[in-house]
Every structure is written in C-alpha cells, then in structure tokens.
PDB file of the backbone (N, CA, C, O) and the ligand in Angstrom, with CONECT records:
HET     ZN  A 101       1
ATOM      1  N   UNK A   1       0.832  -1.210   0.000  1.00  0.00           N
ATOM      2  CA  UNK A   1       0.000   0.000   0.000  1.00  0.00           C
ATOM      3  C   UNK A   1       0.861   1.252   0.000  1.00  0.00           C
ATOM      4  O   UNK A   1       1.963   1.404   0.527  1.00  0.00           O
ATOM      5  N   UNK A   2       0.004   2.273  -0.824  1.00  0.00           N
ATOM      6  CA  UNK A   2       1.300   3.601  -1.027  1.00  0.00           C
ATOM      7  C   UNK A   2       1.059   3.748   0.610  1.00  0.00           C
ATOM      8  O   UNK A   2       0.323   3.101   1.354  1.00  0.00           O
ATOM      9  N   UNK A   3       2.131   5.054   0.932  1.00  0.00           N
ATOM     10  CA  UNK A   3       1.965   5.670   2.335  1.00  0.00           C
ATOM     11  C   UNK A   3       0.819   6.939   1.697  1.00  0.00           C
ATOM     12  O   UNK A   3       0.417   7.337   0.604  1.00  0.00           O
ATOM     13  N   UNK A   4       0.636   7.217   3.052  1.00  0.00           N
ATOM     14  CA  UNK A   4      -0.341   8.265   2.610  1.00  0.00           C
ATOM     15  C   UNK A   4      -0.698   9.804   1.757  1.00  0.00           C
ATOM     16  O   UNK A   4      -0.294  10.775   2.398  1.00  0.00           O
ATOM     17  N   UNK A   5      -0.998   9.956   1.177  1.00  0.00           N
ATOM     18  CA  UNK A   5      -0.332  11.286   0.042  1.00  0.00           C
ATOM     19  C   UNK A   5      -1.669  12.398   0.616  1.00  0.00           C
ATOM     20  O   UNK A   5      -2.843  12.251   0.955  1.00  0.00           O
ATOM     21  N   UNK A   6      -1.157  13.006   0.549  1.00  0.00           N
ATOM     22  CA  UNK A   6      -2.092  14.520   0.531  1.00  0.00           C
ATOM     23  C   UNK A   6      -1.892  15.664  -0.645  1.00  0.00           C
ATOM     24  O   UNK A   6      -1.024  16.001  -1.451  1.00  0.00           O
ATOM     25  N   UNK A   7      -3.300  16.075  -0.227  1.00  0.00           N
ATOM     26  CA  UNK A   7      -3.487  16.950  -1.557  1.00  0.00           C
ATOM     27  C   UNK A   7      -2.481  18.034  -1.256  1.00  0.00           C
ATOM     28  O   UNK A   7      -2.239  18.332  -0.086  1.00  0.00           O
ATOM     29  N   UNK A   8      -1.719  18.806  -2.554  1.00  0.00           N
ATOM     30  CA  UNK A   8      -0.744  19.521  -2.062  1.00  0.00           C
ATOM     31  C   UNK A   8      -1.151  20.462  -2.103  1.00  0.00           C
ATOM     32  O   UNK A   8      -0.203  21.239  -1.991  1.00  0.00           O
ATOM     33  N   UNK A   9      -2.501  21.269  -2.254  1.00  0.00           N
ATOM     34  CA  UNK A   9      -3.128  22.582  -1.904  1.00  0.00           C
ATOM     35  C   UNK A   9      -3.510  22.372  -0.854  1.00  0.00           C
ATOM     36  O   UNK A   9      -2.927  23.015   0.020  1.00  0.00           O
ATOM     37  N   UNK A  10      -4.300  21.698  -0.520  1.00  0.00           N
ATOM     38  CA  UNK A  10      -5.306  22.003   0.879  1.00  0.00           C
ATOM     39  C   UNK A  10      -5.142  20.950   2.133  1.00  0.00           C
ATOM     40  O   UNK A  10      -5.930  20.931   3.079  1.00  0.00           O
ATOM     41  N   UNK A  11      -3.989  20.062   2.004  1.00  0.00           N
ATOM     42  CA  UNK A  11      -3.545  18.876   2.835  1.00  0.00           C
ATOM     43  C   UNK A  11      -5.015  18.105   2.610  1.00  0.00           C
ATOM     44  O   UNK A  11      -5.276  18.103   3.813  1.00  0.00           O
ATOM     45  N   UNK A  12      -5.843  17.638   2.186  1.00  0.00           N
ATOM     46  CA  UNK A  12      -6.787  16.611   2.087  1.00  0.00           C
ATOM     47  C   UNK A  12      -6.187  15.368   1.800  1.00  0.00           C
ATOM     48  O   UNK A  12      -5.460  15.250   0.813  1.00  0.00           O
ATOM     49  N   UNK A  13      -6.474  14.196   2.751  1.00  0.00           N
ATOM     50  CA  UNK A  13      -5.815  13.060   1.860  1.00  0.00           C
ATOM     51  C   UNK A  13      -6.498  12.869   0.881  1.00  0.00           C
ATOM     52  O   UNK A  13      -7.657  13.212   0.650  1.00  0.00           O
ATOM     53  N   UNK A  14      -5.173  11.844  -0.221  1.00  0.00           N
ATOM     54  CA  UNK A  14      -6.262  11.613  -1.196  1.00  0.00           C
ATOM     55  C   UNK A  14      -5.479  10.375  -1.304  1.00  0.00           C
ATOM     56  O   UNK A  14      -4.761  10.152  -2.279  1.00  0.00           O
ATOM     57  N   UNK A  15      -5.600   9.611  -0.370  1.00  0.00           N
ATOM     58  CA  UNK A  15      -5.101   8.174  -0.595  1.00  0.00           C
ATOM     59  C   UNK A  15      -6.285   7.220  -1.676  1.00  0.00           C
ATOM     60  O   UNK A  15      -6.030   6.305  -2.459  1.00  0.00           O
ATOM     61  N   UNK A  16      -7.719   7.918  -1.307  1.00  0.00           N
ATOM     62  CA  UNK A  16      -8.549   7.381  -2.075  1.00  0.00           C
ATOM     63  C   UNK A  16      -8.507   7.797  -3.768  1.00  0.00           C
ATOM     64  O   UNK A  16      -8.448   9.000  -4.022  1.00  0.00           O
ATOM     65  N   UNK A  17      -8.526   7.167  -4.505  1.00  0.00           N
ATOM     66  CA  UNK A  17      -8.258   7.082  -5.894  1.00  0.00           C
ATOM     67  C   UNK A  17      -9.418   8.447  -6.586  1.00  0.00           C
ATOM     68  O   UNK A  17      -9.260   9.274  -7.484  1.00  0.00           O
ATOM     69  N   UNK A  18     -10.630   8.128  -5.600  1.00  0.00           N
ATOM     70  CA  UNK A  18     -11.831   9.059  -6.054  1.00  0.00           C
ATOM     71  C   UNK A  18     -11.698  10.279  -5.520  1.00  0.00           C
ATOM     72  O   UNK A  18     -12.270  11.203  -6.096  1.00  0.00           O
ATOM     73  N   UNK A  19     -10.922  10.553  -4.312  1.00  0.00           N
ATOM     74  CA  UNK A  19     -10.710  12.324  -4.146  1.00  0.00           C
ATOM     75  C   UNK A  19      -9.779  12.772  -4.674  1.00  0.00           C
ATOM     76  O   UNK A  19      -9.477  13.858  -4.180  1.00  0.00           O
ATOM     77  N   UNK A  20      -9.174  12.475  -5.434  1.00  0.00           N
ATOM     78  CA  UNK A  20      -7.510  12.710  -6.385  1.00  0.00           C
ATOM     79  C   UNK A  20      -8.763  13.767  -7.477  1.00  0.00           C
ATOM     80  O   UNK A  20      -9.928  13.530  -7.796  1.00  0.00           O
ATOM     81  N   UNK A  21      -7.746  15.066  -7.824  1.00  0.00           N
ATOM     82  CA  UNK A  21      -8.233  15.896  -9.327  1.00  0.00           C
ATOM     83  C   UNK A  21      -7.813  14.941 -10.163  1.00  0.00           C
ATOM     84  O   UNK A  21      -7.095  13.984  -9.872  1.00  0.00           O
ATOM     85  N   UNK A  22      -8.342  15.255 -11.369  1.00  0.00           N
ATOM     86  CA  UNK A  22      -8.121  15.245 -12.551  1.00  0.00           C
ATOM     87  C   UNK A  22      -7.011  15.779 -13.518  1.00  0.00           C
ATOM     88  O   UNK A  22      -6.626  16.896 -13.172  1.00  0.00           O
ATOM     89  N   UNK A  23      -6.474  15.354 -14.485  1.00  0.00           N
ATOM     90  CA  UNK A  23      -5.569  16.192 -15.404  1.00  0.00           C
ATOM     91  C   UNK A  23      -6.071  16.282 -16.835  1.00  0.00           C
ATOM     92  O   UNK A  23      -6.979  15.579 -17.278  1.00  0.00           O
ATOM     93  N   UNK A  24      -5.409  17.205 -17.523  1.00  0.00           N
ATOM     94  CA  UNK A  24      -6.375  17.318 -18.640  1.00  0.00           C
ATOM     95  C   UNK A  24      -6.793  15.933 -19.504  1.00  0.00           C
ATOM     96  O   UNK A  24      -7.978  15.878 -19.835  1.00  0.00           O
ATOM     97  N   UNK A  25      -5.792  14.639 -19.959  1.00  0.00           N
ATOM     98  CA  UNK A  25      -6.240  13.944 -20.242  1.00  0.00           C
ATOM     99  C   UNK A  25      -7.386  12.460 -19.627  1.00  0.00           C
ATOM    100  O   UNK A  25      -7.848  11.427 -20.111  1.00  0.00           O
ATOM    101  N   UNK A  26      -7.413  13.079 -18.508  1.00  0.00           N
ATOM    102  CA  UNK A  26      -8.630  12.512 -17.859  1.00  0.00           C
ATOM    103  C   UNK A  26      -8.164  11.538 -16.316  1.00  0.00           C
ATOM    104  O   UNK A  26      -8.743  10.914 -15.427  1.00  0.00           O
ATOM    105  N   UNK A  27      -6.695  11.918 -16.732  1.00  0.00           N
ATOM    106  CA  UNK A  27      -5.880  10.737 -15.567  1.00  0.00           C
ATOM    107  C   UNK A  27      -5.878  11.196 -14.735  1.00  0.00           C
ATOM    108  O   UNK A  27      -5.810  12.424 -14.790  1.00  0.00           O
ATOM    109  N   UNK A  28      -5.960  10.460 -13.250  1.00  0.00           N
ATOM    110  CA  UNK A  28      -6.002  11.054 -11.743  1.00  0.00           C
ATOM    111  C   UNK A  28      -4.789  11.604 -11.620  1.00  0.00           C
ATOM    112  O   UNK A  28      -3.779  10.971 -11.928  1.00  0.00           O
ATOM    113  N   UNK A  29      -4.749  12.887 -11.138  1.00  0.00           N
ATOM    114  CA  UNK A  29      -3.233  13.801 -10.297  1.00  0.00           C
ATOM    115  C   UNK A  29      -3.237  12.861  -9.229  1.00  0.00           C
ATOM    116  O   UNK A  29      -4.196  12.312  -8.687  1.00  0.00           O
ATOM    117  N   UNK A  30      -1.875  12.749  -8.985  1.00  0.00           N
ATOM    118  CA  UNK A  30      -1.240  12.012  -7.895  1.00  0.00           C
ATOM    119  C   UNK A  30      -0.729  13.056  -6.740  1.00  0.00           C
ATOM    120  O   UNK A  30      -0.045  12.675  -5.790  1.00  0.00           O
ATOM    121  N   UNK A  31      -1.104  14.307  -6.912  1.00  0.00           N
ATOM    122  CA  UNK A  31      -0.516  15.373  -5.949  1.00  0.00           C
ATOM    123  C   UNK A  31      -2.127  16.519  -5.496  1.00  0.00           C
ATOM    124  O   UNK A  31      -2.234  17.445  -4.692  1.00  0.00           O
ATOM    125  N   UNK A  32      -3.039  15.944  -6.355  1.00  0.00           N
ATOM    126  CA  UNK A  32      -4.081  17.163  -5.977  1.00  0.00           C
ATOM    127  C   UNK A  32      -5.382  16.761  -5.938  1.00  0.00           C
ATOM    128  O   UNK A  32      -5.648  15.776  -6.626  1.00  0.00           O
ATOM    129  N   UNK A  33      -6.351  17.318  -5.251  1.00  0.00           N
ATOM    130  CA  UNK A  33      -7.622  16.572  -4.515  1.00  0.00           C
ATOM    131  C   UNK A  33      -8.388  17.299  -5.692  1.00  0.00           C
ATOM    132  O   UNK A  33      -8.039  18.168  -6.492  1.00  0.00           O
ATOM    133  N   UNK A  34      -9.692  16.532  -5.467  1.00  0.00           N
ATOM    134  CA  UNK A  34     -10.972  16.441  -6.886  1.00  0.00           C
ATOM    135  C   UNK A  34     -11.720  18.396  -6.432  1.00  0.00           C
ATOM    136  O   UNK A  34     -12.304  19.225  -7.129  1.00  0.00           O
ATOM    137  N   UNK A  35     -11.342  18.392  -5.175  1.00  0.00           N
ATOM    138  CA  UNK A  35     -11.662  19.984  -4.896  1.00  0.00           C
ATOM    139  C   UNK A  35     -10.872  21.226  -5.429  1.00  0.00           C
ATOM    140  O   UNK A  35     -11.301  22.279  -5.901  1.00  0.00           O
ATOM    141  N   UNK A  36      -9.554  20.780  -5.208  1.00  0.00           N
ATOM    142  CA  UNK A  36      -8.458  21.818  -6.110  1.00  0.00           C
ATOM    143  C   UNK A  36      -7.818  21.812  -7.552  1.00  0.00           C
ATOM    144  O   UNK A  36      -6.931  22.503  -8.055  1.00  0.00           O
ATOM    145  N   UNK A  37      -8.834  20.457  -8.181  1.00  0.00           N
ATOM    146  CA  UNK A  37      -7.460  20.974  -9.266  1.00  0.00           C
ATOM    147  C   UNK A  37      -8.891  19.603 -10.027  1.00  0.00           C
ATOM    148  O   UNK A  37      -9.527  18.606  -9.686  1.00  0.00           O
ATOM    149  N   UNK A  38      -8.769  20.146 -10.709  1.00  0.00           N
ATOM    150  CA  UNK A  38      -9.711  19.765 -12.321  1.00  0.00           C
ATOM    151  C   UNK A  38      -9.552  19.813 -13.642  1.00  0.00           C
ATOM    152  O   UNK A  38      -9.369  20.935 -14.114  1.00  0.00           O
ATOM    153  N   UNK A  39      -9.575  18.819 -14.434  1.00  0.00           N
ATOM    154  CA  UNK A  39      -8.701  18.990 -15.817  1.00  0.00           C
ATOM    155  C   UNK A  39      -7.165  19.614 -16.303  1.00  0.00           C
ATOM    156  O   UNK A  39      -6.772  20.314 -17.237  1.00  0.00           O
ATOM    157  N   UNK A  40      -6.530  18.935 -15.099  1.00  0.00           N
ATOM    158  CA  UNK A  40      -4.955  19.920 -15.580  1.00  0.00           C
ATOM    159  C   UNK A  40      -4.733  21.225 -14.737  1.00  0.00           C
ATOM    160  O   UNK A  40      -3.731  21.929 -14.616  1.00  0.00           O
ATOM    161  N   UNK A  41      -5.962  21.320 -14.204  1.00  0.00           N
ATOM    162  CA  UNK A  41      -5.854  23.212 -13.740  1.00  0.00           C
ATOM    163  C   UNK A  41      -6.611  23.188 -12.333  1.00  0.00           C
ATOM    164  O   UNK A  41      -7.416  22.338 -11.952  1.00  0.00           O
ATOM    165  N   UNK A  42      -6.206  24.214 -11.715  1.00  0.00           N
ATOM    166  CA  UNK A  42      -6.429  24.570 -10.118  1.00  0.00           C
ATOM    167  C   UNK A  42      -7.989  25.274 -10.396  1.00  0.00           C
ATOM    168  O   UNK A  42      -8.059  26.112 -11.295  1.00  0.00           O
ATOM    169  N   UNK A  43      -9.246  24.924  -9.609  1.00  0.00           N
ATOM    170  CA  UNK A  43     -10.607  24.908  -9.753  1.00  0.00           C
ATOM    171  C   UNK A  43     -10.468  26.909  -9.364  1.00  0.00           C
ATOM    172  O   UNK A  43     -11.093  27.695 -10.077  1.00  0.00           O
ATOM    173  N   UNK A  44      -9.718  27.338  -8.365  1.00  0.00           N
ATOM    174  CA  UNK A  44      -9.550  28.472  -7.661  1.00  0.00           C
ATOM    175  C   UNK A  44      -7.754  29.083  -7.924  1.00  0.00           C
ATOM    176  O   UNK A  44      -6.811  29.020  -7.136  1.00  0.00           O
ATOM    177  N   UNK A  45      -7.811  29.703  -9.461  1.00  0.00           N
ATOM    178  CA  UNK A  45      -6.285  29.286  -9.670  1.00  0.00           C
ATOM    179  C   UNK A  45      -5.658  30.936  -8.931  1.00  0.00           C
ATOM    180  O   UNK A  45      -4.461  31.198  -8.813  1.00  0.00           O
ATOM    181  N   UNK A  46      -6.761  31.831  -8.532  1.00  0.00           N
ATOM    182  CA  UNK A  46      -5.699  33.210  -7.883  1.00  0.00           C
ATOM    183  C   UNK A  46      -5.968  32.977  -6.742  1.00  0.00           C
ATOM    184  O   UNK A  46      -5.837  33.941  -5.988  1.00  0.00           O
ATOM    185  N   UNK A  47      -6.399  31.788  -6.178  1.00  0.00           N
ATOM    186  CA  UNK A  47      -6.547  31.848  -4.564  1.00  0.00           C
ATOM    187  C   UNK A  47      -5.249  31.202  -3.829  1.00  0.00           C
ATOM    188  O   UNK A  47      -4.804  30.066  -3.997  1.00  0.00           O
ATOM    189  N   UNK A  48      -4.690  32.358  -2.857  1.00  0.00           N
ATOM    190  CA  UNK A  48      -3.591  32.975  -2.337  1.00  0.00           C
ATOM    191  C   UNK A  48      -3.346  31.470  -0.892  1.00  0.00           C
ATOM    192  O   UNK A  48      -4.149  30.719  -0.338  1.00  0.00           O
ATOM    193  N   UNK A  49      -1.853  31.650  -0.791  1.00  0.00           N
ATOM    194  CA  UNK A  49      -2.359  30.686   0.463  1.00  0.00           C
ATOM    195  C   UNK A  49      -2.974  31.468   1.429  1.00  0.00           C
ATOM    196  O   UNK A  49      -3.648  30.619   2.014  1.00  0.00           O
ATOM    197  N   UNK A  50      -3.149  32.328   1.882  1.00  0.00           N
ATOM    198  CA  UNK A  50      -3.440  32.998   3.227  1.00  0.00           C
ATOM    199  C   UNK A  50      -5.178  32.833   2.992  1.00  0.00           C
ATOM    200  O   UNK A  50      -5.895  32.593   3.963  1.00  0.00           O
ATOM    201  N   UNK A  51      -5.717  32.980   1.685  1.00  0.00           N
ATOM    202  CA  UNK A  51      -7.212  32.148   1.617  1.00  0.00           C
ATOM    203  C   UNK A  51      -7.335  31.074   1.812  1.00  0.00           C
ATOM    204  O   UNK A  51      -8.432  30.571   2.056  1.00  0.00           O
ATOM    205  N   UNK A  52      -6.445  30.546   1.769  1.00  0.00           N
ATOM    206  CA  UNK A  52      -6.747  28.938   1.847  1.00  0.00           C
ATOM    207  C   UNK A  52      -6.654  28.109   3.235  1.00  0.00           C
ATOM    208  O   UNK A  52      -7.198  27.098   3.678  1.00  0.00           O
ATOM    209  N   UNK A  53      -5.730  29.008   3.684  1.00  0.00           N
ATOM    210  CA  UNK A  53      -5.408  28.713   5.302  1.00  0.00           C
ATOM    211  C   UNK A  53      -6.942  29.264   5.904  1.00  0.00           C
ATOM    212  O   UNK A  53      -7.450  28.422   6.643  1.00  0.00           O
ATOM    213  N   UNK A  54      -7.687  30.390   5.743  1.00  0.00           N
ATOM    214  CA  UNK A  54      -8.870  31.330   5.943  1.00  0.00           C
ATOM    215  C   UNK A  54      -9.871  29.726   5.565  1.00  0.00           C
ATOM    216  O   UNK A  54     -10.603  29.178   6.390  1.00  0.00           O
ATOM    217  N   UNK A  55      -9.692  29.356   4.472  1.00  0.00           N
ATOM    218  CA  UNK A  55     -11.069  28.755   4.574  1.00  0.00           C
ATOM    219  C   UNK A  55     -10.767  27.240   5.081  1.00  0.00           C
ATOM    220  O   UNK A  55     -11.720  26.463   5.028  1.00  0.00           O
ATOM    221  N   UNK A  56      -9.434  26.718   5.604  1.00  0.00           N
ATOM    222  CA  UNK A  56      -9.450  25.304   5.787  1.00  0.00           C
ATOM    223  C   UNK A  56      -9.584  25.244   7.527  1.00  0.00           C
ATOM    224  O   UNK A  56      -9.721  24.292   8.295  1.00  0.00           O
ATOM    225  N   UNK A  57      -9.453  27.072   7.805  1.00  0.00           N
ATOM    226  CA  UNK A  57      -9.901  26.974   9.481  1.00  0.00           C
ATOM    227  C   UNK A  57     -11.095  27.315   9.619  1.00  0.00           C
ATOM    228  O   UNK A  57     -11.672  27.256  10.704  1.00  0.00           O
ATOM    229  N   UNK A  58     -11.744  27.802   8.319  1.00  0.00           N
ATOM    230  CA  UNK A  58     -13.626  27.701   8.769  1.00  0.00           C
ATOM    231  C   UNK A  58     -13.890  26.244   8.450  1.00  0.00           C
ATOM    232  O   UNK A  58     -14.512  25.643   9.326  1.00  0.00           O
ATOM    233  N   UNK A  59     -13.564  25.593   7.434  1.00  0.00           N
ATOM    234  CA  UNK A  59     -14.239  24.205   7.322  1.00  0.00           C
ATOM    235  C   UNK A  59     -13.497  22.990   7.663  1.00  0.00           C
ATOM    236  O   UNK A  59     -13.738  21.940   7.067  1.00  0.00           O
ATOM    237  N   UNK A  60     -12.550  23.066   8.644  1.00  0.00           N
ATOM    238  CA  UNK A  60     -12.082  21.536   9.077  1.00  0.00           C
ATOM    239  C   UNK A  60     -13.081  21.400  10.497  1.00  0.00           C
ATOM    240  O   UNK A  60     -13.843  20.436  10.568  1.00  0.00           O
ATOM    241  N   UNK A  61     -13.042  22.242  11.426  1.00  0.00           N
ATOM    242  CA  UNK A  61     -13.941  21.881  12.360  1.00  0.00           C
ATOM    243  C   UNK A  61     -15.017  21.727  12.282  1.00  0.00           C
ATOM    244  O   UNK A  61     -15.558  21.395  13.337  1.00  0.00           O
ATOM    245  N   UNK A  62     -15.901  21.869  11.064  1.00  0.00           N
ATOM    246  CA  UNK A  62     -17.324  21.392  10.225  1.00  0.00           C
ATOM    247  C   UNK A  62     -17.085  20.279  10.196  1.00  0.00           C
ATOM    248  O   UNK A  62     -17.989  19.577  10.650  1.00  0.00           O
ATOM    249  N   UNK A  63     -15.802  19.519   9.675  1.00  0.00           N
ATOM    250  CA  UNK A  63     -15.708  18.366   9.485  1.00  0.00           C
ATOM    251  C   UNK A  63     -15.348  17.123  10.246  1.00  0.00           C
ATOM    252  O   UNK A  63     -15.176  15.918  10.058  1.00  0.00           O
ATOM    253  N   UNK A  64     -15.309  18.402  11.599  1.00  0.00           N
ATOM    254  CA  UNK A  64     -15.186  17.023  12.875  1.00  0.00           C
ATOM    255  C   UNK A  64     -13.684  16.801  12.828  1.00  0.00           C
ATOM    256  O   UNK A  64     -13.331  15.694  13.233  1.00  0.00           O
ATOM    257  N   UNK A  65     -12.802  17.558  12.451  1.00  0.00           N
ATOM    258  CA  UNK A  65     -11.120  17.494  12.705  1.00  0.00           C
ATOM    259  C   UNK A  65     -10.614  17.741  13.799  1.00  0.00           C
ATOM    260  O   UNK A  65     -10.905  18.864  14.212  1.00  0.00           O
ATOM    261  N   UNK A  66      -9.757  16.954  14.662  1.00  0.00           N
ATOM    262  CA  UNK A  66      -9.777  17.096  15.862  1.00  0.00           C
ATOM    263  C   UNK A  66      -8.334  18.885  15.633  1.00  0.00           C
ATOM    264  O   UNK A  66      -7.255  18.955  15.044  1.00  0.00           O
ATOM    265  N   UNK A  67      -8.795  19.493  16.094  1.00  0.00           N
ATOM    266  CA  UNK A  67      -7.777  20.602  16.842  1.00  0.00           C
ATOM    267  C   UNK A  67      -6.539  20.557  16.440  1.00  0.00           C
ATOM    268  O   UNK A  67      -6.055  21.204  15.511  1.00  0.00           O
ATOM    269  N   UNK A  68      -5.948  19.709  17.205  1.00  0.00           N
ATOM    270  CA  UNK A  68      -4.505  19.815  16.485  1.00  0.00           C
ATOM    271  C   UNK A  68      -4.135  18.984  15.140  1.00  0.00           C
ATOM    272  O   UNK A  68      -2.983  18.967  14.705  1.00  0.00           O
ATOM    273  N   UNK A  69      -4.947  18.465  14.672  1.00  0.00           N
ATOM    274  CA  UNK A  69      -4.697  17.950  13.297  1.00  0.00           C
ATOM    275  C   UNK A  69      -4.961  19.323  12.445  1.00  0.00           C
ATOM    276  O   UNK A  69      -4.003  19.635  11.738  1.00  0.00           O
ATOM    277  N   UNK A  70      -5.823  19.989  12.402  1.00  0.00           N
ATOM    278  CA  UNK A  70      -6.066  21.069  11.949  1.00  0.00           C
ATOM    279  C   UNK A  70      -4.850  22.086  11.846  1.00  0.00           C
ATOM    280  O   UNK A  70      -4.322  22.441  10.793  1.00  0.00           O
ATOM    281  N   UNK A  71      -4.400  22.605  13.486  1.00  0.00           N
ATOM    282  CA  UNK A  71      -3.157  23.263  13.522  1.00  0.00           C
ATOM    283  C   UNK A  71      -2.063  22.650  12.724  1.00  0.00           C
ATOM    284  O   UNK A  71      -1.249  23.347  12.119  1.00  0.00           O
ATOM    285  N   UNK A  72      -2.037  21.360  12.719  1.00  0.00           N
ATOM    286  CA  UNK A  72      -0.512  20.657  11.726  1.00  0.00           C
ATOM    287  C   UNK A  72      -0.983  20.910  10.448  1.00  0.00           C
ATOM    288  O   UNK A  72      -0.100  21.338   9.705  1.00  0.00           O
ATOM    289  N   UNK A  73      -2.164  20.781   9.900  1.00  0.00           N
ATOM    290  CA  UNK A  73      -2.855  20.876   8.467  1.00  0.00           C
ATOM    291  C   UNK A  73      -2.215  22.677   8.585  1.00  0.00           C
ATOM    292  O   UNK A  73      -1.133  22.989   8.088  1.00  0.00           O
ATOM    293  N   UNK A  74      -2.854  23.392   9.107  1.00  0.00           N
ATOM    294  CA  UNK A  74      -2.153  24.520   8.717  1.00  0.00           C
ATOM    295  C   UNK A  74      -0.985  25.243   8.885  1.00  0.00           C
ATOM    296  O   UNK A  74      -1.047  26.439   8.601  1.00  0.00           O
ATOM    297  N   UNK A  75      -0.129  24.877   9.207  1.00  0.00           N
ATOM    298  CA  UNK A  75       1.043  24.852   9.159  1.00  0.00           C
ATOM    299  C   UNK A  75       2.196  24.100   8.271  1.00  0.00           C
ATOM    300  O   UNK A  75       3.344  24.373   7.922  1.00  0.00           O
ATOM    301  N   UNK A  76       1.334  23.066   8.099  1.00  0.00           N
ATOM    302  CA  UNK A  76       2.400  22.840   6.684  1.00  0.00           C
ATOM    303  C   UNK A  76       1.798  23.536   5.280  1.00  0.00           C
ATOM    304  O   UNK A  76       2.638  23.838   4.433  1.00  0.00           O
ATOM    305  N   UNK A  77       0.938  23.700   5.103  1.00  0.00           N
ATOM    306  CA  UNK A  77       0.771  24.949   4.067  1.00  0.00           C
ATOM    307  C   UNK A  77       1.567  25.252   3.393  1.00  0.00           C
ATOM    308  O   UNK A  77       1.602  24.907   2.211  1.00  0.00           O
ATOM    309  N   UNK A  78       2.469  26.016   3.981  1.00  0.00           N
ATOM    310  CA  UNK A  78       3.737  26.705   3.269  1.00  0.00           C
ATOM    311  C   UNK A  78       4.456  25.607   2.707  1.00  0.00           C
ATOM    312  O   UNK A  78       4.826  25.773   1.545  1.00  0.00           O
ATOM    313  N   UNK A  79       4.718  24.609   3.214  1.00  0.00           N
ATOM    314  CA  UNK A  79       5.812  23.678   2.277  1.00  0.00           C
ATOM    315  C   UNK A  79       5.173  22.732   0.740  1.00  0.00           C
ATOM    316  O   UNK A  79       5.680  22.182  -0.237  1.00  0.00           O
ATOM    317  N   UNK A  80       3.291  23.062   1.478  1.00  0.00           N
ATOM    318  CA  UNK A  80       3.075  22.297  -0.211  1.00  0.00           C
ATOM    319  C   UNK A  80       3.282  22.526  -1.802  1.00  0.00           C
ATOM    320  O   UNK A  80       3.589  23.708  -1.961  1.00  0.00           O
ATOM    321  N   UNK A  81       3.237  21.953  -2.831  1.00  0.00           N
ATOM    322  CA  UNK A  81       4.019  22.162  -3.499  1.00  0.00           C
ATOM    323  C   UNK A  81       3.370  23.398  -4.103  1.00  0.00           C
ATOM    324  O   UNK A  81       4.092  24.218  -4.670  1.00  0.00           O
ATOM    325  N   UNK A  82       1.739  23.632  -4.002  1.00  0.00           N
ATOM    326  CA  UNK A  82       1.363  24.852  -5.090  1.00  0.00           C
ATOM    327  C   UNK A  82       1.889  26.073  -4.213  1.00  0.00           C
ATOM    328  O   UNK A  82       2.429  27.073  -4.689  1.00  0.00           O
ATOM    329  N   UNK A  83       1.689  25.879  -3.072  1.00  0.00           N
ATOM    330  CA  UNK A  83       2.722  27.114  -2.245  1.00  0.00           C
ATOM    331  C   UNK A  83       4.161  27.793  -2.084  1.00  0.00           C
ATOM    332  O   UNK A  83       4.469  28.931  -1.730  1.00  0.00           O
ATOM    333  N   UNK A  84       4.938  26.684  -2.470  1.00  0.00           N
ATOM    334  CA  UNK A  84       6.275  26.862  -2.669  1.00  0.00           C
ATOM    335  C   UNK A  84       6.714  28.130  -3.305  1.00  0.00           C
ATOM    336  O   UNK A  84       7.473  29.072  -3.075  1.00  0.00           O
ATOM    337  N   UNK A  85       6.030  27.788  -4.053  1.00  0.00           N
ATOM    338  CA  UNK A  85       6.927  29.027  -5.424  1.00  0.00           C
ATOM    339  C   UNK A  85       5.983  30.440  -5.067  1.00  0.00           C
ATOM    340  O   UNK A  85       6.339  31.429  -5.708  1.00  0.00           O
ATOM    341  N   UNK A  86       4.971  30.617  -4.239  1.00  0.00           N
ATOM    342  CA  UNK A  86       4.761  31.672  -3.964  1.00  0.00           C
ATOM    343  C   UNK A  86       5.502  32.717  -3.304  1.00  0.00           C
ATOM    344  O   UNK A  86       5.493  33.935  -3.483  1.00  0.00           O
ATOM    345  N   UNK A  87       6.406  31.691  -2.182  1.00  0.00           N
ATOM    346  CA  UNK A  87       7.448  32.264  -1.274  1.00  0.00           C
ATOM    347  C   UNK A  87       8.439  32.135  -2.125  1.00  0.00           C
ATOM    348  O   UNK A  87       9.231  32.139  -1.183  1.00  0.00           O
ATOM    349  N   UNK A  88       9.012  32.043  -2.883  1.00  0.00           N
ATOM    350  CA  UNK A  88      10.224  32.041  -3.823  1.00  0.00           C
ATOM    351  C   UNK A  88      10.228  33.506  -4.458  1.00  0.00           C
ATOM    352  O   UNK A  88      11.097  33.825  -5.269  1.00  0.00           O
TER     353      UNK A  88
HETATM  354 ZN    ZN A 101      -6.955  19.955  -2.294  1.00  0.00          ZN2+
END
C-alpha cells in the first residue's frame, strides 16, 4: 500500500483514488484533490495561500477534525508544493 499522500493545496488526503483531481487527459493527479485541481488546472487558480489557510480553518472543524490535526494541516501549508513558489 502507497503511504499516505495529501493533496498539495489544501492537505486533504487523497489516498482514495476518487478524491484525487483530474488532469487534462482525464488521468487522476497524484498530488491534488478532486476539490483543487480539475482537468490539468487549479478549480480556484488566484486563490492565495493565506485564503486557503482562511477557509481550511472555517471548514475543518465542520468536518469534525480534531484541533490539532487542523493546527498541523495549517502549518504545513507553506511547504506544499502549489505554495512553494509563492514564497520564492
Ligand atoms: Zn486539495
């Protein structure tokens, strides 16, 4: 079994085959969830990390995320890969 992969926008796992995006030729991304990234391309492509951090601390505790999984979810932020090159 792979180890576990997360989406590299929004930390979502996507160990499941069905929350993985799409790429343009129809094949599952191996780096991005079915919420961020659709046909090759990011669903929200000028949204900044500091939005994204904004909306993954209104909707992880909707989702029943315990607290500090949340705090580690947002904090690695910065090292995922669509974030990287923002700080560059
Ligand atoms: Zn995502």
């Amino acid at each position: 079994m792979d180890p576990q992969m997360f989406c590299q926008s929004c930390t979502m796992p996507i160990d499941n085959i069905n929350d993985r995006g799409t790429e343009k030729d129809g094949s599952k991304s191996s780096e991005y969830c079915k919420y961020c990234y659709q046909n090759g391309a990011f669903i929200n492509p000028d949204m900044t990390m500091e939005q994204m951090k904004s909306f993954l601390a209104a909707q992880m505790p909707k989702m029943n995320i315990q607290a500090d999984i949340i705090e580690k979810s947002l904090n690695i932020l910065p090292y995922l890969k669509r974030w990287q090159k923002v700080k560059a």
